[in-house]
N, C-alpha and C positions, 0 to 999 in steps of 0.2 A: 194473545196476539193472533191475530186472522192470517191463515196461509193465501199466498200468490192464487190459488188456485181453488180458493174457498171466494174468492174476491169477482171471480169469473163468473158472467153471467152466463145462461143459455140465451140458444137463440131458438128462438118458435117461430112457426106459421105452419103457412097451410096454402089451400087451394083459395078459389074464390068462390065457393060454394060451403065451404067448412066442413065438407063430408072427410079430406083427407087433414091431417095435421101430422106436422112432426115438430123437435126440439132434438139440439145439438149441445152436447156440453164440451167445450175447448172453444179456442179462437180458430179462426180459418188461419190458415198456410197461407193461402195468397186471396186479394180480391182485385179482379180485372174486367179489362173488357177485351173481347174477342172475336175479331172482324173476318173472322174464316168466311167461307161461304157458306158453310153447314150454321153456322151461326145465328148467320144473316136471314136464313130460310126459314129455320126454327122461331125466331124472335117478331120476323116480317118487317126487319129495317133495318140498320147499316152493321149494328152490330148485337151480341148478346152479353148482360154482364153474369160475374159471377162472383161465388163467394166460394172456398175450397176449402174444404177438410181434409186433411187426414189423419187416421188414426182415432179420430174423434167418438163418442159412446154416442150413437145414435137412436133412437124412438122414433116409430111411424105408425100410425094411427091410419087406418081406414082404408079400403083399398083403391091401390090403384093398377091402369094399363101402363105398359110397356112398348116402345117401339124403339129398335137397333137403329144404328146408320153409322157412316164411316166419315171422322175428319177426315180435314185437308191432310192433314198428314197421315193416313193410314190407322187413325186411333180409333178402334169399335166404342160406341157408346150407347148406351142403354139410356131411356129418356123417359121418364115416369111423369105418367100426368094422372088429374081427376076424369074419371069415367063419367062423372056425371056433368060436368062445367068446362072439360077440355083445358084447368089450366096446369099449365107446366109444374111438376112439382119438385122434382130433383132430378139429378145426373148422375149417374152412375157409369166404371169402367170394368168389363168381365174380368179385363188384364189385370185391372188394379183394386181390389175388392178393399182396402180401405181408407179410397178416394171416395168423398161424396160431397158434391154442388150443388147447392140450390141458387136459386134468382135472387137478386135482392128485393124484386116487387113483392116475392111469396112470402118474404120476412111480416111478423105484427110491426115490428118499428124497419122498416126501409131505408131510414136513413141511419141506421147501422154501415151502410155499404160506404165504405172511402176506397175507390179504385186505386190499385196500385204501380198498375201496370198497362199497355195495350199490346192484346197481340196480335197477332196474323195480319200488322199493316199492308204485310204486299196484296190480301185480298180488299184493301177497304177501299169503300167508296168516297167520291171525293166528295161530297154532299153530306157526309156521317162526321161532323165535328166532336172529336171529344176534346177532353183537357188538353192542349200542348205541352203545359210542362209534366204531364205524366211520361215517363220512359216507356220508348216504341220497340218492338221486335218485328222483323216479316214476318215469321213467324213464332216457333213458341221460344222462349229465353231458355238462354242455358241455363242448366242445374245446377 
């Protein structure tokens, strides 16, 4: 008999240059979308989605840069991309070292991503339609 967690796929990807790759073994914590401003900036449209681990055994393949910046709520995050193709490759928190977010575009299958939530409605734009019947927060949901 096959265990719960022998049944769990990884999840892969990478950049869009295939210089960086990684795989995650666990399911995400949460998968959202997130209409901060910091978001919005980073992504270059109304919002940014995501997929969140924690705790999860992690692999990364190939290097990448780093640049810091502060959410809307005061949260420092670390933002790893390809040095060579500039795409976003994961998210990381100094605070929270075994938090880790990648995009759902950087996944091989994408549509792995089913959102489950939307946050930071108080910054979205009114032009950014996501799901309505997804559950809205102004900002992030209580714990």
């Amino acid at each position: 008999m096959q265990r719960e967690n022998d049944m769990t796929q990884s999840y892969a990807g990478g950049c869009a240059c295939g210089a960086v790759r990684y795989q995650i073994s666990g399911e995400p914590a949460v998968m959202l979308d997130c209409q901060c401003r910091q978001c919005q900036r980073d992504s270059g449209t109304g919002h940014q989605s995501h997929l969140t681990f924690v705790a999860a055994e992690v692999k990364v393949e190939g290097e990448v840069s780093h640049w810091q910046s502060t959410g809307d709520g005061g949260t420092v995050k670390q933002r790893a991309f390809c040095p060579t193709c500039g795409s976003h490759v994961h998210l990381t928190f100094p605070a929270m070292p075994d938090v880790f977010i990648v995009p759902p575009a950087s996944l091989d299958d994408p549509s792995r991503y089913k959102p489950q939530l939307v946050s930071w409605t108080a910054a979205g734009q009114a032009w950014d339609h996501l799901d309505p019947a997804l559950p809205r927060f102004d900002k992030m949901p209580p714990r």
